[in-house]
C-alpha positions as CSV (number, residue, x, y, z in Angstrom):
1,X,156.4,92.7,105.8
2,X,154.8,90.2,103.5
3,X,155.7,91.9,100.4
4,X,159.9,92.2,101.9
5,X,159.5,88.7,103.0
6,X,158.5,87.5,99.1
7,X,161.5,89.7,97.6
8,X,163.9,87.9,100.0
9,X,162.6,84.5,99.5
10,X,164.2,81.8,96.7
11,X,160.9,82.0,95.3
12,X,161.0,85.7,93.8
13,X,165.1,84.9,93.2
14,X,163.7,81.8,91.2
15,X,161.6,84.0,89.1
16,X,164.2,86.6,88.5
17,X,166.4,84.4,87.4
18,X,164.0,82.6,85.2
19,X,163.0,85.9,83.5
20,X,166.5,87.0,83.1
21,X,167.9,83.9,81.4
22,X,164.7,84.7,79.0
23,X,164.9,87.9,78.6
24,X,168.8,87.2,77.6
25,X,167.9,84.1,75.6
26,X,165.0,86.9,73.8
27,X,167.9,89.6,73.5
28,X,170.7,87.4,71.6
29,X,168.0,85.7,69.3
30,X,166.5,89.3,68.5
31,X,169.4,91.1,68.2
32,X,170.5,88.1,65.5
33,X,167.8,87.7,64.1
34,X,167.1,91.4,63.9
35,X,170.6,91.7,62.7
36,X,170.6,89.0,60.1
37,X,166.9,90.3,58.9
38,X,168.3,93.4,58.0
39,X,171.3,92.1,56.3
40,X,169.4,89.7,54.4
41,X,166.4,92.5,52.9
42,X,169.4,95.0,52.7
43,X,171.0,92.2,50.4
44,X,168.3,91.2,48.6
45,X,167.6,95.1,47.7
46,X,170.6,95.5,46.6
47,X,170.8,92.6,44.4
48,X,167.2,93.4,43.1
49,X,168.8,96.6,41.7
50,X,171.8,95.5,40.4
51,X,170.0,92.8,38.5
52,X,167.9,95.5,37.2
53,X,170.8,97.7,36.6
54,X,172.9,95.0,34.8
55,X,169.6,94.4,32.3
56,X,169.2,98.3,31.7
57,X,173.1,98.4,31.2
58,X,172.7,95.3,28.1
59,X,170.0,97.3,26.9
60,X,171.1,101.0,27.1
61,X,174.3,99.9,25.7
62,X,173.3,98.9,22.8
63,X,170.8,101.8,22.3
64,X,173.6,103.6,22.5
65,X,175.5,102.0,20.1
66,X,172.7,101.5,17.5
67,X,172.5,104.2,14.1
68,X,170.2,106.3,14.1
69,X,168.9,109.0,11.5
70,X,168.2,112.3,10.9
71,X,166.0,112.0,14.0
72,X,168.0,113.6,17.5
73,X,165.7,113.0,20.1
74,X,165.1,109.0,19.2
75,X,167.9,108.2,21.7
76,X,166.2,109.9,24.7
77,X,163.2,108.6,23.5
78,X,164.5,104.7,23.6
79,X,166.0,105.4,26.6
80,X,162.8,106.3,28.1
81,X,160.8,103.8,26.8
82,X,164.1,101.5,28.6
83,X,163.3,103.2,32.0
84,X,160.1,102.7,31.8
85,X,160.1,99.0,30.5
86,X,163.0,97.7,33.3
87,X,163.0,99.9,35.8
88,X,159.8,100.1,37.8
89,X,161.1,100.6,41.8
90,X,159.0,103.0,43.2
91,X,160.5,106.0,44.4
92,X,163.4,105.4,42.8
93,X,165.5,107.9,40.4
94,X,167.4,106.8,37.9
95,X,169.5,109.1,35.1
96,X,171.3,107.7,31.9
97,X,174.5,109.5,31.1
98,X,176.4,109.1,28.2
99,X,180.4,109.0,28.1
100,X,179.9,113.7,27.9
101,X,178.4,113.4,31.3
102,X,175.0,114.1,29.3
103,X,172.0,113.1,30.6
104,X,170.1,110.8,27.9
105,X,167.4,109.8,29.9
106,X,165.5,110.0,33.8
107,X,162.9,109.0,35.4
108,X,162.8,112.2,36.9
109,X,161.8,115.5,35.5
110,X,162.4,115.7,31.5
111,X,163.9,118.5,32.0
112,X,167.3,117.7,33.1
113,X,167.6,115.4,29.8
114,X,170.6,117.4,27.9
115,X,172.1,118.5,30.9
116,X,175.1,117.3,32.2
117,X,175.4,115.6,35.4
118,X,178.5,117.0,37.8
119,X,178.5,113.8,40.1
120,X,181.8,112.9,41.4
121,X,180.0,109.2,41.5
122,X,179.0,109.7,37.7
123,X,182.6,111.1,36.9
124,X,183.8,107.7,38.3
125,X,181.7,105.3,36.5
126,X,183.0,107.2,33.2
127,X,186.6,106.0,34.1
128,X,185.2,102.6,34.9
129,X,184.9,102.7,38.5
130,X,181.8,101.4,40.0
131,X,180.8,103.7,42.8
132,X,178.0,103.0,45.7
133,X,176.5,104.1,49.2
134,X,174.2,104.8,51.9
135,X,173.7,108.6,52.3
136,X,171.5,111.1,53.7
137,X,169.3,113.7,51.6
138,X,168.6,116.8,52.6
139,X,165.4,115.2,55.1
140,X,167.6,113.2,57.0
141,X,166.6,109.7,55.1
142,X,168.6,107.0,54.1
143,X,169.5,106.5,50.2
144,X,171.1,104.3,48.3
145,X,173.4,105.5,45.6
146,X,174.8,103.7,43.0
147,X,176.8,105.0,39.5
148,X,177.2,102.2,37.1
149,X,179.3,102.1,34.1
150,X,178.1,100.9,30.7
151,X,180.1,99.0,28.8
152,X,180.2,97.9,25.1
153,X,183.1,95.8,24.4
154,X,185.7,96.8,27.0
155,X,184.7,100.8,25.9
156,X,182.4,103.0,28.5
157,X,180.0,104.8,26.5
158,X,177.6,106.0,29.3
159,X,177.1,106.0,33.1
160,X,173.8,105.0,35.1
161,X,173.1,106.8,37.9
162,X,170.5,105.5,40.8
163,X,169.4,107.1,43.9
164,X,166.7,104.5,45.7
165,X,165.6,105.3,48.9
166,X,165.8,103.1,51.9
167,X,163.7,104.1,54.8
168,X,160.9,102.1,53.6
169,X,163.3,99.0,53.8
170,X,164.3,100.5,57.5
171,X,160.5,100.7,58.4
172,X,159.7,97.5,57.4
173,X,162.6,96.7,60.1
174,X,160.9,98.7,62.7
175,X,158.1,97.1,62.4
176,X,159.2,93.8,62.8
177,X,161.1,94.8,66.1
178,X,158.1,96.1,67.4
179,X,156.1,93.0,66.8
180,X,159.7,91.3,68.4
181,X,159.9,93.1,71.2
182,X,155.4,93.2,71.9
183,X,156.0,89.0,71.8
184,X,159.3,89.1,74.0
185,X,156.8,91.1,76.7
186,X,153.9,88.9,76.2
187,X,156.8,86.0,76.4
188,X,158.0,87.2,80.0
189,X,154.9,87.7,81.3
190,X,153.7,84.2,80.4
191,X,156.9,83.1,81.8
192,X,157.2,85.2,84.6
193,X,153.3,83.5,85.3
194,X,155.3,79.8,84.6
195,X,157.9,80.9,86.3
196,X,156.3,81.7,89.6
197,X,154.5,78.7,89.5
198,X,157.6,76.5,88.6
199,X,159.3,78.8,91.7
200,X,156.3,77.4,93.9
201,X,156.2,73.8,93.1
202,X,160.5,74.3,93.9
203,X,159.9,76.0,97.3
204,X,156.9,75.1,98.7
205,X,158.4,71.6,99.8
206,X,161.6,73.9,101.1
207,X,159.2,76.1,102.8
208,X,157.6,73.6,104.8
209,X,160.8,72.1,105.5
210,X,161.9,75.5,107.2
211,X,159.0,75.5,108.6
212,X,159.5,72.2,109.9
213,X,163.1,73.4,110.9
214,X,161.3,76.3,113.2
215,X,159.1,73.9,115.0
216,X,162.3,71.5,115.6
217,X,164.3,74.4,116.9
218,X,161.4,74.9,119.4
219,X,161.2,71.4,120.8
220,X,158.4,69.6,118.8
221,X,158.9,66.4,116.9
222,X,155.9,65.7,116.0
223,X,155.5,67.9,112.8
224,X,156.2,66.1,109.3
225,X,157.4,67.9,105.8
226,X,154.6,67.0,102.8
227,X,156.3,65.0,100.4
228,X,155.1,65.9,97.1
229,X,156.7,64.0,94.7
230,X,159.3,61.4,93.9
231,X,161.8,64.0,92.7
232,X,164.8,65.5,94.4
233,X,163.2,67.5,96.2
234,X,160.6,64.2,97.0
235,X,164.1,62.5,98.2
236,X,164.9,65.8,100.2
237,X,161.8,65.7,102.2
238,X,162.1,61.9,103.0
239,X,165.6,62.4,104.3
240,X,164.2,64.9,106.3
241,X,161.3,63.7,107.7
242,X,164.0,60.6,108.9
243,X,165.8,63.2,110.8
244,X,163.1,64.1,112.3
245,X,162.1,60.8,113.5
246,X,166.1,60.3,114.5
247,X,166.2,63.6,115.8
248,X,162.9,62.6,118.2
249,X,164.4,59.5,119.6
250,X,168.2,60.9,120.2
251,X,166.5,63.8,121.6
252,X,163.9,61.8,123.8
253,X,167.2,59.7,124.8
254,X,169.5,63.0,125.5
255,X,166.3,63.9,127.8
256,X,166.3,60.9,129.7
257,X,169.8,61.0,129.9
258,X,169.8,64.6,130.8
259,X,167.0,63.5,133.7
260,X,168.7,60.8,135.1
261,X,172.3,62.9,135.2
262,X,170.0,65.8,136.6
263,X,168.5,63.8,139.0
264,X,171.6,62.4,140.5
265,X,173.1,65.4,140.6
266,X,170.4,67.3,142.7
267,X,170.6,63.9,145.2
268,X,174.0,63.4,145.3
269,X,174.6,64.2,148.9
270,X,178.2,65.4,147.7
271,X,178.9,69.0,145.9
272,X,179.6,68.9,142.0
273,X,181.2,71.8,140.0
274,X,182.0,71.2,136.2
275,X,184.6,73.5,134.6
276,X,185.6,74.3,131.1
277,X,189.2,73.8,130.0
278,X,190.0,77.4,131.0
279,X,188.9,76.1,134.8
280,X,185.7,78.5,134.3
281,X,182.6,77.4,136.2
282,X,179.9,75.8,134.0
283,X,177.4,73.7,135.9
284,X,176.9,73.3,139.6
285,X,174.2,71.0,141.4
286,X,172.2,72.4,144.5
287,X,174.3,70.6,146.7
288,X,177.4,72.3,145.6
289,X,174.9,75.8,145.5
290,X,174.2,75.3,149.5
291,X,177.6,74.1,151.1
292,X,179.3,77.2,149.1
293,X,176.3,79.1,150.4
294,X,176.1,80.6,146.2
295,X,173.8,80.7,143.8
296,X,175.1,78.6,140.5
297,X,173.9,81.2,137.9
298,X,176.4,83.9,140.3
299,X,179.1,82.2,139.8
300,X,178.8,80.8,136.1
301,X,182.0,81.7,134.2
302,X,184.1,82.3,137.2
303,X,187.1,80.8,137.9
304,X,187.2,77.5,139.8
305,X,190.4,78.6,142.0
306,X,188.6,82.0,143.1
307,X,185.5,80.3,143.9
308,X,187.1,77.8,146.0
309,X,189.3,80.2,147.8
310,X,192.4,79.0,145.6
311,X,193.2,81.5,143.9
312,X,196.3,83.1,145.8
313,X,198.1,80.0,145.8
314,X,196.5,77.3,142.5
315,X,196.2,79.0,139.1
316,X,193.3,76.9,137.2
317,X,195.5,74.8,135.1
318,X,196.9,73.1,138.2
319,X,194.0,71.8,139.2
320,X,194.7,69.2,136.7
321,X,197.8,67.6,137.8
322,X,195.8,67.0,141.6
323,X,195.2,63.7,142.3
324,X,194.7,63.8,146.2
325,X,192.4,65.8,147.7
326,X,192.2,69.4,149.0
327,X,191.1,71.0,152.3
328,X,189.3,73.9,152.3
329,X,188.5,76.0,155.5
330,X,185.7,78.0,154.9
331,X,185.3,78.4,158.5
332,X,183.9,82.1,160.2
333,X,185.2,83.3,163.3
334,X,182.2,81.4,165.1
335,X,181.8,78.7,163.2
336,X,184.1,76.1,161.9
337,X,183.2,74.9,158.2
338,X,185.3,72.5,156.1
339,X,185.0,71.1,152.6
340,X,187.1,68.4,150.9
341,X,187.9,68.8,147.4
342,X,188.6,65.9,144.9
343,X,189.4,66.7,141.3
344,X,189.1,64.3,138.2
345,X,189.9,65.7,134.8
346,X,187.5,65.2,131.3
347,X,189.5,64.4,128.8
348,X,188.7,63.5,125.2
349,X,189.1,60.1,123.3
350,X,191.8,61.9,121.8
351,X,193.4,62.8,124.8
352,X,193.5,66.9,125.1
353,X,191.5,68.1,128.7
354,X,188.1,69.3,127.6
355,X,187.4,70.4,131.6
356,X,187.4,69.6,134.8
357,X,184.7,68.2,137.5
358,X,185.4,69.1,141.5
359,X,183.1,66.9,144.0
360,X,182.9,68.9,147.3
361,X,181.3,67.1,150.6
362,X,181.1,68.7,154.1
363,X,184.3,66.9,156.4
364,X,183.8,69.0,159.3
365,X,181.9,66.8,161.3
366,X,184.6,64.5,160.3
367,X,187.3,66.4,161.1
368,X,185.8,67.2,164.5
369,X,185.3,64.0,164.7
370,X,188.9,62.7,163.7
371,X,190.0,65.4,166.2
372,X,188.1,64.3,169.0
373,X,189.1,60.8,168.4
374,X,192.4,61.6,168.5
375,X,192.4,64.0,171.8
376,X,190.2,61.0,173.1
377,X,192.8,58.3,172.7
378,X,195.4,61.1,174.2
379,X,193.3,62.0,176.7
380,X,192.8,58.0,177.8
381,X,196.4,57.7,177.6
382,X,197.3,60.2,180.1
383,X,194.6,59.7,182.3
384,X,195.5,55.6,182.4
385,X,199.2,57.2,182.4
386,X,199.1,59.2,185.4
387,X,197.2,56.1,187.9
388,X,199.6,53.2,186.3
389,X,202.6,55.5,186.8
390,X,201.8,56.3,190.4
391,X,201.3,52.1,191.1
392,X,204.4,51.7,189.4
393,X,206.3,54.1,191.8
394,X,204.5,53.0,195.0
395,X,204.9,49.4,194.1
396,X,208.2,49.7,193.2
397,X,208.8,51.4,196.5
398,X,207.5,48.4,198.3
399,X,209.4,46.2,196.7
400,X,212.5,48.2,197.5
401,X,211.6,47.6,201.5
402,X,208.5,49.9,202.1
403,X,206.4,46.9,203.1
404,X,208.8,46.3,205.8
405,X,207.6,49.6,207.4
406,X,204.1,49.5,208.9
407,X,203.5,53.1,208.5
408,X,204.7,53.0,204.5
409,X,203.1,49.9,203.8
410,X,199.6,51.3,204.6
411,X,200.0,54.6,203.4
412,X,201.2,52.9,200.2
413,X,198.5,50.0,199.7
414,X,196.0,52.7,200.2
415,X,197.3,55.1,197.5
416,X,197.5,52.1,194.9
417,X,194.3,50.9,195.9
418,X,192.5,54.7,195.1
419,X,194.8,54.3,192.0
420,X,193.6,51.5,191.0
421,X,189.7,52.5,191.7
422,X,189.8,55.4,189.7
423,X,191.4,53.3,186.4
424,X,188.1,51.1,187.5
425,X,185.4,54.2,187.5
426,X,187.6,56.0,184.2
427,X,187.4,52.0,182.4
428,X,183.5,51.7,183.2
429,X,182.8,55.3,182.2
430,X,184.6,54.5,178.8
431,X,182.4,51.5,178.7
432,X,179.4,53.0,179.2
433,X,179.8,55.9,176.7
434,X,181.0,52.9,174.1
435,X,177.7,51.4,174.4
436,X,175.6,54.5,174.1
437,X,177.9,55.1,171.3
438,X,177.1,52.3,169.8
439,X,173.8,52.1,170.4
440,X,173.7,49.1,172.6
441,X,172.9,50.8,175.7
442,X,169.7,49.3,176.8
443,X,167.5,51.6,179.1
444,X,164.4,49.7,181.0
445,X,162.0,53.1,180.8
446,X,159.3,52.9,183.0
447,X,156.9,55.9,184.7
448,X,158.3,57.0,187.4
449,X,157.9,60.0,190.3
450,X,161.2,62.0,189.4
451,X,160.3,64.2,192.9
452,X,160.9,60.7,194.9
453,X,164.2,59.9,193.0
454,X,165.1,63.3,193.5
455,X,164.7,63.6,196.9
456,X,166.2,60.1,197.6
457,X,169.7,61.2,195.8
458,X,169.5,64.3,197.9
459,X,169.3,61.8,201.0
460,X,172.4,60.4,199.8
461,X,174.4,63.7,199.4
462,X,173.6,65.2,202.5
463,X,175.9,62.9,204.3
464,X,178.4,64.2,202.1
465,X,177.8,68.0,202.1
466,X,177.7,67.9,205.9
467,X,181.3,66.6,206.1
468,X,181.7,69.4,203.8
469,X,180.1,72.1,205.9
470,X,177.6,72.5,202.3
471,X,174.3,73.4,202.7
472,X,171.9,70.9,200.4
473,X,168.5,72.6,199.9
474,X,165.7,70.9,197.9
475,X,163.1,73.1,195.8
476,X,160.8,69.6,194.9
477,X,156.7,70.1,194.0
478,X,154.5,68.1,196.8
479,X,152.4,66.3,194.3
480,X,154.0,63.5,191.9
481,X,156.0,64.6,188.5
482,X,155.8,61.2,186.4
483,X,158.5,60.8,183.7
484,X,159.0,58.1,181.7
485,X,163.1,57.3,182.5
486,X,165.6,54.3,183.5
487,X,166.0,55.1,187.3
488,X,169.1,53.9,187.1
489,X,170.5,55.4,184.7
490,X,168.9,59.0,185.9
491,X,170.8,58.1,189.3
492,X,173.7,58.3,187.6
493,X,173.0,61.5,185.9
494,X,172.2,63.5,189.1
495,X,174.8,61.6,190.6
496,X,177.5,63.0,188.8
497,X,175.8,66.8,188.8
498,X,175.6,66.8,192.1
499,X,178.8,65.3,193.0
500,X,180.7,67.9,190.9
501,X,178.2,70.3,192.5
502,X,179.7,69.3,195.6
503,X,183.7,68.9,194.5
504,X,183.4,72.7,193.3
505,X,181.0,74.6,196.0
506,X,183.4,76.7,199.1
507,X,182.9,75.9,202.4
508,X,180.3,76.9,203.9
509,X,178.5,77.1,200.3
510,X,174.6,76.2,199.3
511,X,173.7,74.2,196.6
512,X,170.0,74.6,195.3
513,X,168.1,71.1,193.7
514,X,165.1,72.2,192.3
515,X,162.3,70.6,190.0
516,X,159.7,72.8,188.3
517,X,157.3,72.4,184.7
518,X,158.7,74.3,182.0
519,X,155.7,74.1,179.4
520,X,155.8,70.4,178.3
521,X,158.4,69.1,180.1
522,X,160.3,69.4,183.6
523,X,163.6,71.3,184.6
524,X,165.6,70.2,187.4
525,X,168.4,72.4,188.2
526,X,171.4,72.1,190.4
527,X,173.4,75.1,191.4
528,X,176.2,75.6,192.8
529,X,178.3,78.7,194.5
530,X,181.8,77.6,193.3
531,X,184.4,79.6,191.1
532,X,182.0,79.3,188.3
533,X,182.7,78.3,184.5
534,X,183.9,81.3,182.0
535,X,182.0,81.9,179.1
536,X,184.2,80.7,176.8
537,X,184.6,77.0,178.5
538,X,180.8,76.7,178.9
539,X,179.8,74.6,175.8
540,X,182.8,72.2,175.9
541,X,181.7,71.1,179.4
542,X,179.8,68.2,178.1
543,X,182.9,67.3,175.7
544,X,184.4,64.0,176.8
545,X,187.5,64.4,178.9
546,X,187.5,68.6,179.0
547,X,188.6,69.9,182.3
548,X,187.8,73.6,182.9
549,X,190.7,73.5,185.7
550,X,192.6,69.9,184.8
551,X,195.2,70.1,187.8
552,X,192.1,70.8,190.5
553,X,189.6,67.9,188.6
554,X,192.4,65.5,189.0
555,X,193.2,66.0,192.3
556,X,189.6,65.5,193.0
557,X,189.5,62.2,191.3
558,X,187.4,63.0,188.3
559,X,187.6,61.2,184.9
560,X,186.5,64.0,183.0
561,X,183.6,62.6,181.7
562,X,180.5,62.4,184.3
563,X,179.2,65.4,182.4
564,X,179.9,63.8,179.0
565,X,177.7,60.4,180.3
566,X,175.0,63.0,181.5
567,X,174.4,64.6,178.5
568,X,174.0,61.0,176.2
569,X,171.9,59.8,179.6
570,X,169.1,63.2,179.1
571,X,169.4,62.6,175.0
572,X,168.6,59.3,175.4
573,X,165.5,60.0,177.5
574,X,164.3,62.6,175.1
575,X,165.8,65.9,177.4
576,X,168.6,68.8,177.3
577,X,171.1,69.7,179.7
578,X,172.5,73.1,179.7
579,X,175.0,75.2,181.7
580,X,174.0,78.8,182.8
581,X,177.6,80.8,185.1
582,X,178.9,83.6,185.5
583,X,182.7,83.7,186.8
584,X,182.9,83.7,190.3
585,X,179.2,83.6,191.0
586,X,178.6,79.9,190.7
587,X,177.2,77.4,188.0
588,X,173.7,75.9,187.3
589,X,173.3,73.0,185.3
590,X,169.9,72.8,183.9
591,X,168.4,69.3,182.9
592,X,164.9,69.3,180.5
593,X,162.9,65.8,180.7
594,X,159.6,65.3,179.1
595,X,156.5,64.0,180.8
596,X,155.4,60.7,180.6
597,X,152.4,60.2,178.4
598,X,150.6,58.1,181.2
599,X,151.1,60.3,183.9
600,X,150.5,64.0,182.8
601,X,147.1,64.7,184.5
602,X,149.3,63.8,188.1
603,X,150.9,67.7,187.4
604,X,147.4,69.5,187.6
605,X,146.8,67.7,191.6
């Protein structure tokens, strides 16, 4: 892996390179020099032997030239004394022909001196023209061959002919480019040594610096690049050991950021959902997560309109143009659940949307609220409505000349007074739950036997329920139960149980008081044998103002909410009241009060 990792790296592309532009740089300046070499000792033989060819050709000419005696052979004889005196190249031939093509003299065999010489080249100096080349003899070597015409006075009397061979020459030239191309290899390997090191002192400072880069990427600033000189490369590393340092503290600030912007999101008691441009869910904080009952890393990507429920009516870009809020029911069949949605677009400096952020918060206790309030203040009206309507008629009816009849005028004064009584009791109930509403209901608790109290209500209502032909019949422990309560205002709660015990029980019915512990606290139960209340009615019984039969409550003067000022009464002391009916079969309402802390041991007597 190493080895891959070094022919990948700048620092083996370095050395390539380095050795390349040599080895190129080695190649042009051999191949010229090499070139020009050759040239040059090619030239320089050649003008060696015409220089010696022009001196024989003085001196042959005027051998040639010269009278001679009875003596044949002298020419042949000067000639080779001529050969032998200016002509000394070794391996060289050489043949002096005079203008019959008859060979005067050689420095070959003696033999061939008299013969004539058939050369086409020979032929051709005879006529004047100077003839030379490079051939090949019979071995395959390189020759030179020249045929040179000798002159005397404008007239040719005689020809030399030279065959000098060249492969000595072309050695020599060998030799030399094997001496060039052993230093070119000794050159590249000393500068393929150089080169590495040159490559090293390049990108070891680029190395740590990727190194440097890898460590960043993972989160640490710390780290910092060795600056090794004052080079470039020096400058490089300084640079970047500043953006490390700047990198550090707009990281560190990013983080903080980041903190704080997490931080208010997970206690923002209000839902955010950031989109994208395309309206695609990309970052949702846990309160968002639990009042759309998701998990943020489900719905990442998704469309906005889809997640909230949208999507049939809202494509994503008209989410934008939303400047009031949405209501969305996300409520089950037994459960109602409703979320308000505002909308307020990110836009760049530039001005196009870059996304879009959605703050969700829970309105349905505020829209049960709302709702109540407003089936409250319609509820008040018509019950204040239906009292001041019937004082209007009955006064009205006086006025026109009822009080002139006895019988009228005290049937009439009666029903206005009763009128008037019940706006009284529906005014001071209205009171009273405004004060516990508003927390300025004062209660003066004190530790008392709720068995007494019990029994003394019961006292009360048994005047009642005889009229009634309703039995009363008390279930109450001997020994004391101590609570801690306001007797009054526990009065008032078992006054209003039992007196709707009473409005709703038959003739001839029973109605049960009883007090028994239930684990840590006491139940006292009241029950009833009336019509009962159907299931579905049963847990808006304590609602202010709900009637389960509104034409039969009226009529027997309720307000609508004794049951209402029960329940706030038994919160306020720390207890539950509950319903348990069945249609038909009757009603118990069940109240749970704690002990009092002072008294507990009086339960064990």
């Amino acid at each position: 892996m190493k080895a891959i990792d070094f022919f990948k790296s700048i620092n083996f592309k370095i050395v390539v390179i380095y050795v390349l532009l040599l080895i190129i740089a080695v190649q042009i300046i051999g191949v010229f020099f090499t070139n020009q070499l050759e040239e040059q000792l090619v030239d320089n033989h050649f003008s060696m032997l015409e220089e010696r060819v022009n001196l024989l050709e003085y001196n042959v000419a005027q051998e040639m030239v010269r009278t001679r005696g009875d003596d044949d052979n002298s020419l042949e004889r000067d000639i080779s004394i001529l050969l032998n005196e200016f002509f000394t190249i070794d391996n060289a031939t050489i043949q002096v022909v005079d203008a019959n093509q008859v060979v005067r003299g050689t420095s070959l065999s003696q033999n061939l001196v008299g013969q004539l010489n058939t050369e086409v080249r020979v032929k051709r100096a005879l006529l004047g023209t100077e003839d030379e080349d490079i051939l090949l003899d019979p071995q395959g070597n390189r020759i030179y061959v020249m045929a040179h015409p000798v002159r005397v006075d404008d007239t040719i009397v005689g020809a030399i002919y030279i065959e000098a061979p060249m492969e000595e020459l072309y050695s020599e030239m060998q030799d030399i480019n094997n001496i060039l191309a052993t230093s070119t290899f000794i050159a590249l390997v000393v500068t393929m040594i150089l080169g590495i090191f040159v490559a090293r002192t390049i990108t070891r400072p680029i190395v740590d610096m990727k190194k440097q880069a890898r460590v960043m990427s993972e989160g640490d600033f710390s780290r910092r690049v060795k600056v090794y000189g004052n080079d470039e490369i020096g400058q490089l590393a300084i640079s970047f050991n500043n953006m490390t340092r700047k990198l550090k503290d707009a990281n560190a600030t990013t983080e903080g950021e980041r903190k704080k912007l997490s931080s208010v999101l997970t206690h923002m008691t209000d839902g955010v959902i950031a989109t994208d441009e395309l309206g695609r869910v990309i970052l949702m904080n846990k309160r968002a997560e639990q009042l759309l009952n998701i998990s943020s890393e489900d719905v990442e990507g998704a469309s906005l309109p889809d997640l909230l429920r949208l999507s049939e009516t809202i494509a994503p870009s008209d989410l934008y143009d939303y400047s009031d809020s949405i209501l969305l029911d996300f409520s089950e069949q037994e459960q109602e659940y409703l979320l308000e949605a505002n909308f307020s677009v990110i836009r760049n400096e530039d001005g196009p949307v870059n996304g879009l952020i959605t703050v969700l918060h829970d309105v349905t206790e505020q829209e049960k609220i709302d709702r109540e309030r407003k089936e409250f203040v319609a509820n008040v009206s018509h019950e204040l409505r239906t009292p001041l309507t019937s004082l209007k008629s009955y006064l009205e009816a006086l006025e026109d000349g009822a009080m002139l009849d006895d019988t009228l005028r005290q049937r009439f004064l009666k029903v206005t007074q009763n009128e008037t009584e019940r706006m009284i009791r529906l005014v001071n109930d209205l009171l009273q739950l405004s004060k516990m509403d508003s927390n300025d209901l004062k209660l003066n608790y004190q530790s008392s036997d709720i068995g007494s109290l019990l029994h003394e209500i019961g006292d009360r209502f048994e005047m009642v329920t005889k009229d009634k032909n309703i039995q009363l019949e008390r279930v109450i422990p001997s020994y004391p139960v101590y609570i801690d309560m306001d007797q009054d205002k526990m009065v008032q709660v078992f006054d209003n149980i039992i007196s709707n015990a009473v409005k709703y029980s038959p003739d001839g019915g029973t109605i049960t008081l009883k007090l028994h512990p239930r684990g840590q606290n006491i139940a006292v139960t009241v029950r009833d044998e009336g019509v009962g209340i159907p299931k579905e009615n049963q847990k808006k019984i304590f609602d202010r103002f709900y009637r389960v039969d509104k034409a039969r409550a009226r009529n027997l003067g309720g307000t609508g909410l004794g049951l209402a000022i029960a329940k706030e009464m038994v919160q306020a002391h720390g207890g539950h009241i509950g319903v348990r009916s069945e249609w038909e079969k009757g009603t118990t309402i069940i109240v749970t009060l704690p002990y009092s802390v002072y008294k507990k041991a009086g339960v064990n007597e």
